[in-house]
N, C-alpha and C positions, 0 to 999 in steps of 0.2 A: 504493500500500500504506500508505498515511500516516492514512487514514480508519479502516483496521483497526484500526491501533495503538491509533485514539482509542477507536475503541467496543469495543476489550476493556474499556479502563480504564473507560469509563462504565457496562460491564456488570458490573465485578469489584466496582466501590465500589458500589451499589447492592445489590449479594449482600449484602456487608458489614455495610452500615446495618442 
């Protein structure tokens, strides 16, 4: 479950931009 974590955050911060 450690892969999820990451690709929320690389999906959250790319919304953001």
């Amino acid at each position: 479950m450690k892969p999820v974590l990451y690709r929320i955050e690389t999906y959250v911060v790319p919304e953001t931009e």
